[in-house]
Structures are given as C-alpha cells and as structure tokens.
N, C-alpha and C positions, 0 to 999 in steps of 0.2 A: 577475443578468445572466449568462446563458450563454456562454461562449465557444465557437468553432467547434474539433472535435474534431482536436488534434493529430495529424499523422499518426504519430507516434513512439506517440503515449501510443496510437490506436487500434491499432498493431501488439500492442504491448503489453496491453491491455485481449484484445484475441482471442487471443492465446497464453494467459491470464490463464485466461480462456474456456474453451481446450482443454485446461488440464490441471486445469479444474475436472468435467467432461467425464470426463476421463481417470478421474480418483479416483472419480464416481460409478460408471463400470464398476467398478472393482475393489471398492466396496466391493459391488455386485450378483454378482460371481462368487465373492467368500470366504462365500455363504450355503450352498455346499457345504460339509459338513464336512470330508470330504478335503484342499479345498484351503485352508481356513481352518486348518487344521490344520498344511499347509508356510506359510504365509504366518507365523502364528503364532513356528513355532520355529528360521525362518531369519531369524537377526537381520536382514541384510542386505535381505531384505523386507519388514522393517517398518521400519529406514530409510531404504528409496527411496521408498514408503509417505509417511513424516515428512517428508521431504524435499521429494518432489512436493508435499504440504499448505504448509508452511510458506514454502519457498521459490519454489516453482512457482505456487501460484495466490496466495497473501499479499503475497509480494514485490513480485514482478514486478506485482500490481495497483495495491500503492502506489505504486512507481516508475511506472508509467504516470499515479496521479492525481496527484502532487508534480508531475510534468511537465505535464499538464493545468492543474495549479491556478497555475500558475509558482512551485510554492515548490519549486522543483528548478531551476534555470536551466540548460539547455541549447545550449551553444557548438556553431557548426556542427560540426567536430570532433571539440573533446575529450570533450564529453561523450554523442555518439554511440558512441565510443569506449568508453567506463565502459558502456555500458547493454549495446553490443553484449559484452564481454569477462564482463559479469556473465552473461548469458544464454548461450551459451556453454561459461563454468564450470559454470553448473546443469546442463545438458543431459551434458556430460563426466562430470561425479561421478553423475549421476543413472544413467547408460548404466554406468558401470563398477561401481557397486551392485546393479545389478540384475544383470549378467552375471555378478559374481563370485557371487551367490545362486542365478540358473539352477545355475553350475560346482555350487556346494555339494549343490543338489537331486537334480543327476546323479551325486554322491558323486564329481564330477573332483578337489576338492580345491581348492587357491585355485591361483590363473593368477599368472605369474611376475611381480613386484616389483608388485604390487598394493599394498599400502602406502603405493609409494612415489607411483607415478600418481595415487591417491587424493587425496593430502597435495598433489601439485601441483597440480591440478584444483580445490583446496577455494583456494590460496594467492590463486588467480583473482579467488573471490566477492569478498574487499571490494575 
C-alpha cells in the first residue's frame, strides 16, 4: 500500500533530484583534462564534489524517505525545523567550499576566517 507523496519528503526527493542532476554535470565536464586536472588537486573541489554526493543527493534522499515512510515522525514545527536547518547547513558549507576553491584556483589565497565559518555551517548539519 502506497501512501500519498508527502509534501515535505516531495520537496526533498526533487532537491534530492537536482543535486543528482548537479553531479552528473560535473562528472560530464572533468572529461576535460584541464579541468579534471584543477578538480583533482584542489582539495576543496573534491570535497564539495564528496559532499554534494553524500550529503546532497544521499542524505537529503533518506530523510525525504524516513519521512515518507513515517520512520522519521515529523512535528508541524520542530521537525520542519531540523529538515529545514539541515538543508541549509549543506547548502552554507557546500557554497563556502566551493568559493574557497574558486579563491585557491585564481591563486587569491583563502578568504578571511574561513575555518571558522566552515566549522559553524558544519555545527548545523546534526
């Protein structure tokens, strides 16, 4: 028996969607060697890379299906709350990896207390 598609978990499922989406581009553009080659030895783009995989389409899928399946119980709320602050956090850390990587690319160097931004934007995820 089917249940009728959440509207929380279908948010989620098409986010889910578009950063699977996402990673298919990138893995179709690093078949340049040039840029496979910056992708390669800027750490920070391989894990925004890791990141968008694990946490962007993985994650964010299960929590869409736990919430689907009801083995995630969602309070009008708080647990709006938790889904919304978790997605969010991804997008935060995800944006500040990948621009501290651009910086690295154009030899700027790292951007001011990037460390510390990092560490807070990750404090988010659980």
């Amino acid at each position: 028996m089917s249940l009728p598609l959440n509207k929380l978990s279908k948010r989620l499922f098409q986010l889910a969607l578009l950063f699977w989406i996402v990673k298919l581009i990138l893995q179709a553009i690093v078949i340049f060697p040039q840029l496979a080659s910056i992708a390669l030895t800027l750490r920070n783009f391989m894990m925004a890379y890791l990141h968008l995989m694990f946490l962007g389409v993985t994650s964010i899928f299960l929590i869409g299906y736990g919430i689907q399946q009801n083995f995630i119980r969602i309070r009008i709320f708080s647990g709006s709350i938790g889904v919304v602050t978790f997605v969010t956090a991804f997008f935060l850390t995800e944006l500040i990896l990948v621009y501290q990587g651009v910086l690295l690319w154009f030899e700027k160097g790292f951007f001011p207390y990037y460390y510390e931004l990092l560490f807070s934007a990750t404090v988010l995820l659980p």
